[in-house]
C-alpha positions in Angstrom: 0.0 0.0 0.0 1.5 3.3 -1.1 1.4 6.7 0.9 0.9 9.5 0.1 4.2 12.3 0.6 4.0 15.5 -0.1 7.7 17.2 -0.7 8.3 20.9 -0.7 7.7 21.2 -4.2 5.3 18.7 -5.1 3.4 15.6 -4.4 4.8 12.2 -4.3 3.9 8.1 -4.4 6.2 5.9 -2.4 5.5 2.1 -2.1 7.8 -0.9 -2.3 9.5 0.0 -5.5 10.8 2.9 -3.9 10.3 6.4 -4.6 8.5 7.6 -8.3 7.8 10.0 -10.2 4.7 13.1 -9.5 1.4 10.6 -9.5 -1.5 11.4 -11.4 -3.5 12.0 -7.9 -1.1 14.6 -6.9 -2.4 16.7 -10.3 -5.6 16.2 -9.3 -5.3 17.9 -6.3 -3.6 21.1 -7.7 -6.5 20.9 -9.7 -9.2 20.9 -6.7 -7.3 23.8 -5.3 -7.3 25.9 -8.2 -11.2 25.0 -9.0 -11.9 25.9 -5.5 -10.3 29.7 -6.0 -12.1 30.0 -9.1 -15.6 29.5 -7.6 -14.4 31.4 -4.6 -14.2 34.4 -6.7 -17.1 33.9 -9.1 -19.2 33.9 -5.4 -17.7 37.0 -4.4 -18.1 39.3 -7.3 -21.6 37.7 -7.2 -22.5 39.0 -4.0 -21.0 42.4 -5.0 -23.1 42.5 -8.1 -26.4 42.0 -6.0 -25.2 44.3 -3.2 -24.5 47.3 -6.2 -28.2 46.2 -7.8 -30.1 46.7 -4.4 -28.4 49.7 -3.4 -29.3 51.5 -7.4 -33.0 50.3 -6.7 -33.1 52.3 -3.3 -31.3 55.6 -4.5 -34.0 55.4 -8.1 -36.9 54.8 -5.5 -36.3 57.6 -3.3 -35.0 60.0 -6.1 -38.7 59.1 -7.8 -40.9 59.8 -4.9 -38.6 63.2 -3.8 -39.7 64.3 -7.8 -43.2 63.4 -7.2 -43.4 65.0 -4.0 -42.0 68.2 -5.4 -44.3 67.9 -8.0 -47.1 67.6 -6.0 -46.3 71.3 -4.2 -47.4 73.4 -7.6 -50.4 71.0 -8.7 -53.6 73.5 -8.9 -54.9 71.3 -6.0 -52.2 72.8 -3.5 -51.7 76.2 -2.6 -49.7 78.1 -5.4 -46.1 78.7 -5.5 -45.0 81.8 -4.1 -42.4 84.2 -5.5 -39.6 85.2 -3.6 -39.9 88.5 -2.0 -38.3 91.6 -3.7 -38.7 94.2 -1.1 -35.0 94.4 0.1 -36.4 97.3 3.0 -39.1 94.6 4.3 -37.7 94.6 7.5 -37.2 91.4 9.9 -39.8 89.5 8.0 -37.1 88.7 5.0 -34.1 89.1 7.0 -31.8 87.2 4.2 -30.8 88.6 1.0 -29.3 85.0 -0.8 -31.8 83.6 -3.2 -34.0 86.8 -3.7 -32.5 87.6 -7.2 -30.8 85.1 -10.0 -27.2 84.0 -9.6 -25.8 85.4 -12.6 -26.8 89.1 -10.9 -24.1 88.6 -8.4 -21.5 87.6 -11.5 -22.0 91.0 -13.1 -22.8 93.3 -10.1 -20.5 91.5 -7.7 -17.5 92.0 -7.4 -16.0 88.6 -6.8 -15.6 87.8 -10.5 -13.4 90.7 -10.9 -10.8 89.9 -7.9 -9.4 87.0 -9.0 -5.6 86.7 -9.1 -6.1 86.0 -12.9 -7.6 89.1 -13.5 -7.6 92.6 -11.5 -6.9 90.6 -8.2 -3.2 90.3 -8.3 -0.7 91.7 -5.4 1.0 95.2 -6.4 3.9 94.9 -7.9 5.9 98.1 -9.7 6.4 95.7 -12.9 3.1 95.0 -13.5 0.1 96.6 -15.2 -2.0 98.1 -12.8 -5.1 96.5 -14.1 -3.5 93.1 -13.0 -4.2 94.6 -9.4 -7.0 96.7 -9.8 -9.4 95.2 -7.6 -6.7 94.7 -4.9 -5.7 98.6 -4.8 -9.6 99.0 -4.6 -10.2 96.6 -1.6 -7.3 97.8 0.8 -7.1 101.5 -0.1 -10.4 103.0 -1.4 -13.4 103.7 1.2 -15.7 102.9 -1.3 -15.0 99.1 -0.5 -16.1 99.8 2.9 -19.8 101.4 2.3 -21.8 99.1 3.3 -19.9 97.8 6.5 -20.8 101.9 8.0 -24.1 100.9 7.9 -23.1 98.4 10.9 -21.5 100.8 12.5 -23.0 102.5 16.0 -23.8 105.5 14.4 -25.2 104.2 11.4 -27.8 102.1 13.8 -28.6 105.3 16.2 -29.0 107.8 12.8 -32.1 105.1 11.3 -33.5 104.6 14.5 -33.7 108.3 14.6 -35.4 108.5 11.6 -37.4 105.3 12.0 -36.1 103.6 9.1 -35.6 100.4 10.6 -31.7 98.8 9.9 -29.5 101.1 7.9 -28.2 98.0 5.6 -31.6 97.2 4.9 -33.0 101.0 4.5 -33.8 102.0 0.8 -32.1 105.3 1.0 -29.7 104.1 2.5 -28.5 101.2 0.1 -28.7 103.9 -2.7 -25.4 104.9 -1.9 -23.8 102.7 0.0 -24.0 100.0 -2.1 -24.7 99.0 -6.1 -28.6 98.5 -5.0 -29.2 101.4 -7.2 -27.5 99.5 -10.1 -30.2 97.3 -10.1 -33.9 96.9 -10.3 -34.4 93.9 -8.6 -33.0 93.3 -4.8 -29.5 92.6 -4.6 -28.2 89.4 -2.4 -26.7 90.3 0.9 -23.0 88.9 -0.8 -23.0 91.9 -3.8 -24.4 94.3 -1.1 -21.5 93.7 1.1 -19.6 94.9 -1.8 -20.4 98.7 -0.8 -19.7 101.0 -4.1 -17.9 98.4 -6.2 -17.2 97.9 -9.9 -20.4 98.4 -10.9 -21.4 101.2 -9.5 -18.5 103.0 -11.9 -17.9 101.0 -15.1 -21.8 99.5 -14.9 -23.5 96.2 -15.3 -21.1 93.8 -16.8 -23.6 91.3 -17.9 -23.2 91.9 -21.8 -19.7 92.7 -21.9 -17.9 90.9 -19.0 -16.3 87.9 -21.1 -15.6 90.1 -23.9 -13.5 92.8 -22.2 -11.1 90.1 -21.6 -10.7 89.8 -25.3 -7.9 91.6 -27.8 -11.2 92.6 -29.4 -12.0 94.7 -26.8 -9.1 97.2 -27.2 -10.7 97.9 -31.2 -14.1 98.6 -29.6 -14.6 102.5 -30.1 -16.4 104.1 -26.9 -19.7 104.2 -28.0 -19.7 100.3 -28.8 -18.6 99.7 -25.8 -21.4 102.1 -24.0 -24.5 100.1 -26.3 -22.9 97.3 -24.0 -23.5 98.6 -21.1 -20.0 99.9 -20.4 -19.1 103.2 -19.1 -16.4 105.0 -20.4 -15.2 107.1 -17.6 -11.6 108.1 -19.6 -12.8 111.8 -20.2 -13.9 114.6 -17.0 -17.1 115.2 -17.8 -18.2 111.5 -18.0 -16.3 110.8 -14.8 -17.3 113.7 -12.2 -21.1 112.8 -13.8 -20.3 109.2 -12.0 -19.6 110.8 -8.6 -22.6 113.6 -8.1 -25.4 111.4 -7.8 -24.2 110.3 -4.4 -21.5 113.5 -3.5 -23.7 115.9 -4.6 -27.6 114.4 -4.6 -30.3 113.9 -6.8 -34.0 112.7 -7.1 -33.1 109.0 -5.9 -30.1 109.8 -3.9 -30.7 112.3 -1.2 -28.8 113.9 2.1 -31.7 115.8 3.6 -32.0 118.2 6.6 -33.6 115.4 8.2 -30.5 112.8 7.9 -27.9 115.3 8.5 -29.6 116.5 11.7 -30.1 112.5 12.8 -25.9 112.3 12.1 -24.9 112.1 8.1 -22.2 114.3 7.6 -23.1 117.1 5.7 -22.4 116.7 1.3 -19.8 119.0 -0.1 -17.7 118.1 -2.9 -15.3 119.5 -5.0 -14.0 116.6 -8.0 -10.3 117.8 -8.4 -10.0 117.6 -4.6 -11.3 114.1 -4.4 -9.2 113.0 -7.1 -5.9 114.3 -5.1 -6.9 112.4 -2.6 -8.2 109.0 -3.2 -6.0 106.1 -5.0 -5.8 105.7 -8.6 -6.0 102.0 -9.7 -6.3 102.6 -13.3 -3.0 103.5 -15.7 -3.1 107.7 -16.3 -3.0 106.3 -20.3 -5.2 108.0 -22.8 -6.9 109.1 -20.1 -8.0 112.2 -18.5 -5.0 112.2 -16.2 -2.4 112.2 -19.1 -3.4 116.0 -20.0 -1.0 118.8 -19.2 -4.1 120.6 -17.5 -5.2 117.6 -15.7 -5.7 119.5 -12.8 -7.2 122.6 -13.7 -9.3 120.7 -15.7 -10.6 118.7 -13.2 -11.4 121.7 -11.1 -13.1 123.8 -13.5 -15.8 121.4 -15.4 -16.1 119.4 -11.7 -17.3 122.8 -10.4 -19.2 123.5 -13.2 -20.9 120.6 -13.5 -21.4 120.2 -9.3 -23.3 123.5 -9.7 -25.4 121.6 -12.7 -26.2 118.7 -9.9 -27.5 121.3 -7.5 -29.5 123.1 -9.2 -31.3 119.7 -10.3 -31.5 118.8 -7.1 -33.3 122.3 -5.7 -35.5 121.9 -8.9 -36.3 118.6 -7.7 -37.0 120.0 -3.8 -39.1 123.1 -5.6 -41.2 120.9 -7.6 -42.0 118.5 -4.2 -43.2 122.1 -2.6 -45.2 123.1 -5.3 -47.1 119.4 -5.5 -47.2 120.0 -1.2 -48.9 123.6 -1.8 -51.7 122.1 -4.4 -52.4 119.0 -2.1 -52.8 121.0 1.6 -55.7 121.0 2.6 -57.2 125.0 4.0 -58.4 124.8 7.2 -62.2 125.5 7.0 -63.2 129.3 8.8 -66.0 128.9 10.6 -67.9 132.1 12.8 -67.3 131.5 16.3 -71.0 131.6 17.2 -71.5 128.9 14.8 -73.4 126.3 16.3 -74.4 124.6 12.8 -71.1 123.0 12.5 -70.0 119.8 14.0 -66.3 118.8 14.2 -65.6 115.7 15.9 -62.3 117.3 18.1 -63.4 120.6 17.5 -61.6 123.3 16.2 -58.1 122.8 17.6 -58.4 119.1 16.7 -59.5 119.5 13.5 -56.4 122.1 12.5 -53.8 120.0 14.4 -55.4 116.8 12.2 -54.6 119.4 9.2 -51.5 120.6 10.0 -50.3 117.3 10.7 -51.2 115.5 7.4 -49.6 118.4 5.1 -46.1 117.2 4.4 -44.0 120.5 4.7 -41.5 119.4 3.1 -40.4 123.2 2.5 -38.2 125.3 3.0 -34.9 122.4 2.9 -32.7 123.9 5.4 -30.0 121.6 3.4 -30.4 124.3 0.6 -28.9 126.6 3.2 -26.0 127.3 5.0 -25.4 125.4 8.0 -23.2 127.6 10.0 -25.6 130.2 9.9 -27.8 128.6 12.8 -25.2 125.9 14.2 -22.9 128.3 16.1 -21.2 127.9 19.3 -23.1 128.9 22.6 -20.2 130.0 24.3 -20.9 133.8 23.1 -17.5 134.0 20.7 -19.1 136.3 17.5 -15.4 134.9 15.2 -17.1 131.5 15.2 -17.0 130.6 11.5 -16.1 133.2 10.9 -19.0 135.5 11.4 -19.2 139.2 12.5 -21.4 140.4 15.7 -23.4 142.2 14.2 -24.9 141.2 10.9 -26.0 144.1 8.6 -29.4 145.2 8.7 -31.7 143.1 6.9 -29.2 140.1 7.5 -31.1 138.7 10.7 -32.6 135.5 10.4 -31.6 135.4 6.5 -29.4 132.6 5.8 -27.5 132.2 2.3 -28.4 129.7 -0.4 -25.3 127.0 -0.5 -22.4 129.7 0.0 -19.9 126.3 -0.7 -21.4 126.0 -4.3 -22.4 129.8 -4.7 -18.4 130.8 -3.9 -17.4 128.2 -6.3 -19.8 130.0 -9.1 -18.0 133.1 -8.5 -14.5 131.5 -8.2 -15.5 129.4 -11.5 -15.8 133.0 -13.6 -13.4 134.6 -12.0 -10.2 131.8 -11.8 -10.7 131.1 -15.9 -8.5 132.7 -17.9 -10.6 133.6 -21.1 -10.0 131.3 -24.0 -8.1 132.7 -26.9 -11.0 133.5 -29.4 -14.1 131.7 -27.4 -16.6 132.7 -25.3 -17.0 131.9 -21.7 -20.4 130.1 -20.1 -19.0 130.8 -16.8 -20.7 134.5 -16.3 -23.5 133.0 -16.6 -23.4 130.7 -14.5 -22.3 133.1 -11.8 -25.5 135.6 -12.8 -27.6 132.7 -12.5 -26.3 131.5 -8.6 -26.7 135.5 -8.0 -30.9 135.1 -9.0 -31.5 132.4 -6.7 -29.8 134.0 -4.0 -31.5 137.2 -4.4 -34.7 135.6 -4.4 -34.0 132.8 -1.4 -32.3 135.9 0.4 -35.8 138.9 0.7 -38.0 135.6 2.4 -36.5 132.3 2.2 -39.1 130.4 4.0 -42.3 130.9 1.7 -44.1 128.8 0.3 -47.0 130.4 -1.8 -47.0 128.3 -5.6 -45.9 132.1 -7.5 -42.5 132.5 -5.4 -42.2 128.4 -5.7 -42.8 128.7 -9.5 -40.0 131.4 -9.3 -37.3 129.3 -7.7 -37.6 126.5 -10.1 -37.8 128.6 -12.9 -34.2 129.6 -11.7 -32.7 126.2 -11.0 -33.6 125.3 -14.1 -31.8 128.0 -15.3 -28.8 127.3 -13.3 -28.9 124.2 -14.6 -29.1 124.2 -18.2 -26.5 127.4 -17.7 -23.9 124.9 -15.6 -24.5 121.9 -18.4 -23.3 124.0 -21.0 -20.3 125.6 -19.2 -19.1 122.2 -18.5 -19.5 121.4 -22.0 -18.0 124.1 -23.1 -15.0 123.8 -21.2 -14.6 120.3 -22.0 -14.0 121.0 -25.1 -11.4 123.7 -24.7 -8.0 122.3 -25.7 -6.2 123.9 -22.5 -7.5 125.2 -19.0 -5.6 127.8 -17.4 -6.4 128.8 -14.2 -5.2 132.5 -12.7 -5.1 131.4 -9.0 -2.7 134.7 -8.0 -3.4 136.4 -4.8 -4.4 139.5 -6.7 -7.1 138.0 -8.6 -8.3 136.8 -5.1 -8.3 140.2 -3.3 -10.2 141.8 -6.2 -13.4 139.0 -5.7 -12.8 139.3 -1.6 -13.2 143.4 -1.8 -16.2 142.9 -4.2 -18.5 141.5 -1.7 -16.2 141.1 1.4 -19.1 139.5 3.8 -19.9 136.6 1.6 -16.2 135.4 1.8 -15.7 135.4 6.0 -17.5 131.9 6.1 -15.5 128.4 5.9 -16.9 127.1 2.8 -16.2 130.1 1.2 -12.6 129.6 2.1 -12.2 126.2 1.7 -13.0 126.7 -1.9 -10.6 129.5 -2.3 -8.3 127.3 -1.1 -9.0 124.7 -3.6 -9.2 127.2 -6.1 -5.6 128.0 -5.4 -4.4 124.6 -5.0 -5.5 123.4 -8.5 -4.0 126.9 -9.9 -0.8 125.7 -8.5 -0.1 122.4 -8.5 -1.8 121.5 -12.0 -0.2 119.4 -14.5 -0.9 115.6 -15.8 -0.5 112.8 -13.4 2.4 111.0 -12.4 3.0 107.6 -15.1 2.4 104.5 -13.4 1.1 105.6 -10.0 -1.7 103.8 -8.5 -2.2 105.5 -5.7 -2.4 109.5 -5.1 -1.7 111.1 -2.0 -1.4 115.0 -2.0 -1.0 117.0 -4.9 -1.1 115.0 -8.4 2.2 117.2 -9.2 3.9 117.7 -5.7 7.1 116.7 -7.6 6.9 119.9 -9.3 6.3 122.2 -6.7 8.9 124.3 -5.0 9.1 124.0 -1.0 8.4 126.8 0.2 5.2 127.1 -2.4 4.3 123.4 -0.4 4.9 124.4 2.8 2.6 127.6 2.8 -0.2 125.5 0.7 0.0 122.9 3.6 -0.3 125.8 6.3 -3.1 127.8 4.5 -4.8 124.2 4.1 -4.1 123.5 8.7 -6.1 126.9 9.2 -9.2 125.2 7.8 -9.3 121.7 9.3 -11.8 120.4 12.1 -10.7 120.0 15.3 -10.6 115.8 16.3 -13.7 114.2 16.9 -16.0 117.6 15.4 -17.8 118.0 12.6 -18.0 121.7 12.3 -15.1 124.3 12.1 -15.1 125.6 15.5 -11.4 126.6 15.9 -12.0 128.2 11.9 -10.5 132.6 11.8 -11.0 134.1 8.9 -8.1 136.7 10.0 -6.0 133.5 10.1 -6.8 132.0 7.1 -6.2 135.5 5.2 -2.9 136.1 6.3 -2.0 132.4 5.4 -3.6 133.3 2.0 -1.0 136.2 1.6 1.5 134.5 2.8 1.5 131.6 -0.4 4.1 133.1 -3.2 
């Protein structure tokens, strides 16, 4: 009988013939194993197979019923779909933005699309075109960025609770401005309102031209096919200071009333080359408006020009309110004493304080006015502002209309020098400030419809006067401004009262800075601090600009010119060469 052995390398028979060769039984069992592996693996992968099958049949189920139940939400039997709310001032009941409007809104408003490193989001480097970093100049260095976060801010939240306005970043008249709400017609999400005054709000809605501007196609585009796009070609002055007045200056939609400056908004007054000084550049001075030789001067004169154009809309737009106010009040009925006939509910007090009360009033403005006039220090000091003692007669209780913008009027005439065979807009323009002071100056509180009728007859004029002056000078090849200290003293000895107050300072000032420190901008700067030309100014001429500019600043923490001489700022005046 043979048994079985099984070597280390394969399976053997030994029986009394001594050892042999592999036996056919030893085969069979490599066979078994290798049978046994196969089935072990045909089990597995079928268990795998069914496992996969169930699993598909459980996500199709549940996927199916999900759609039918969905389904089953806008059938006529159930109540009907409701649209998402569009009233971005609605208060607490909507208190989210995200959803309200369609996604692609916050890929042309927003702007998140714009601030990538591939396109205007890069870091600041002197080697680069400063469109690569646009956007990141923008976010770190311009307070546009931050518009919307001062609605968080404590003063913000005390000013609408004044009002009773409800939250300031959900306010209407608020957003208007301090965000690209007014961009739009629909509600904007709350991530493009955190945006503040972004890309939109300057170069406009980027929905038809957004891909296409990142084409070599782009550069061939002449303006105006660029502006059917939707794009907003702010190279020249005109079309650029235009961009900054509905908010700086006010309009119809975007208003800095009495009301909100008393609750805690900082007084408007603006002045365009000023602001351009100031704030950073992040666009190349190339073919733009910056590249001029009178870049400054320029600046000054059509942003004055056409500031005066914005207020006059703006009181036209106030007058015609006060006019509609002055046909809709209702008379008080005048009833005999002895009267016995007539029944009033309240009677008589009640029904004229039921009266009084439902007339709007929303005239006179007092914004139209100037503030320092009634806001003076109660300590007794009569230089306050700037102000004498005693006021001339007829003076009491007569404030002026807008001396910042009036002075500039005057300043706008007086600073040009007369183009070489043109004619000058700017006397007009002063003429027409000088009307509607006259007439706001005999009884600036009335409200009958003829003197109404009167005023915006005027603004009117003001402001077709102002459109074409800005025009005008636009198209001048050169502005030269006079800005000498004899050409000042001759307007200051003309009518020597009207130029004691601060704003009337502060825009001679201006006046003389932009007279002085003209010139184009600076290649390849992104960011402008101080005078666009500094570079070119003496030291001396700096250091007495610098000082004349000290004598009109607000003391910390105020936002009035309480420690403001006018002898002061004269003798600085003098003193520039």
């Amino acid at each position: 009988m043979g048994t079985l052995m099984v070597g280390p390398g394969c399976h053997q028979n030994s029986g009394p013939g001594g050892p042999q060769s592999p036996t056919k039984c030893a085969g069979d069992l490599c066979a078994v194993s290798s049978l046994e592996r196969l089935l072990g693996r045909l089990h597995t992968t079928a268990v795998n197979a069914l496992f996969c099958t169930i699993l598909w049949v459980f996500v199709w189920a549940y996927s199916l019923a999900w759609l039918l139940s969905s389904v089953a939400l806008c059938e006529p039997s159930a109540p009907p779909c409701q649209p998402m709310p569009t009233d971005y001032a609605g208060g607490s009941e909507y208190p989210d933005y995200a959803g309200m409007t369609p996604g692609s809104i916050v890929q042309t408003l927003g702007v998140a699309s714009c601030g990538t490193a591939s396109c205007h989001g890069g870091p600041k480097a002197g080697n680069h075109d400063v469109q690569s970093f646009a956007y990141t100049i923008w976010i770190n260095d311009d307070p546009h960025s931050r518009a919307f976060e001062v609605l968080h801010l404590p003063r913000s939240r005390r000013m609408a609770s004044l009002l009773g306005i409800g939250e300031p970043h959900r306010a209407k008249q608020c957003l208007a401005c301090h965000s690209m709400q007014d961009q739009s017609r629909s509600s904007l999400p709350a991530e493009v309102l955190a945006d503040g005054v972004g890309c939109a709000s300057c170069h406009g809605d980027s929905a038809d031209w957004q891909q296409l501007h990142t084409q070599p196609v782009w550069k061939q585009l002449s303006s105006h096919e660029r502006e059917s796009l939707g794009y907003r070609d702010l190279s020249g002055t005109v079309a650029r200071v235009r961009n900054c007045l509905p908010c700086h200056v006010g309009d119809a939609e975007h208003e800095v009333n009495h009301d909100l400056i008393a609750a805690g908004h900082p007084r408007l007054f603006f002045e365009f080359a000023a602001y351009q000084r100031l704030w950073p550049r992040h666009w190349s001075p190339r073919n733009k408006a910056e590249a001029s030789q009178d870049f400054t001067q320029r600046s000054w004169a059509v942003g004055q020009a056409e500031s005066l154009r914005a207020v006059a809309d703006l009181l036209a737009t106030r007058t015609e309110r006060a006019l509609q106010d002055a046909a809709e009040s209702v008379e008080i009925p005048s009833v005999p004493a002895e009267d016995a006939t007539v029944d009033f509910p309240e009677g008589r007090d009640g029904l004229a304080e039921e009266t009084r009360a439902n007339q709007k009033k929303r005239w006179p403005e007092f914004a139209e006015l100037d503030c320092y006039a009634c806001h003076q220090s109660l300590a007794g000091d009569p230089a306050f502002v700037g102000r004498d003692q005693k006021p001339a007669a007829g003076q009491l209780g007569q404030p002026r209309w807008q001396p910042w913008y009036a002075s500039a009027g005057r300043l706008l005439h007086a600073e040009l020098v007369p183009a070489v065979g043109g004619t000058s807009r700017s006397l007009v323009v002063q003429q027409s400030v000088e009307d509607i002071q006259r007439l706001l100056d005999t009884d600036w509180s009335a409200t009958d419809q003829q003197r109404l009728r009167s005023l915006l007859f005027e603004a009117r004029g003001l402001s077709r006067a102002a459109r074409l002056s800005a025009e005008e000078l636009s198209l001048r090849p050169q502005i030269v401004l006079n800005g000498s200290n004899q050409q000042l003293n001759a307007i200051v000895a003309e009518r020597p009262r009207e130029w004691r107050t601060w704003d009337a300072s502060v825009q001679m000032y201006l006046a003389m800075e932009a007279a002085k420190s003209g010139g184009p901008a600076r290649g390849g700067v992104a960011h402008n601090r101080g005078p666009v030309s500094e570079v070119s100014l003496t030291t001396d001429l700096r250091r007495s600009l610098d000082q004349l500019r000290g004598s009109l600043r607000f003391p910390p923490q105020v936002d009035s010119p309480q420690t403001f001489r006018i002898e002061r700022f004269q003798r600085d005046r003098l003193a520039v060469p």
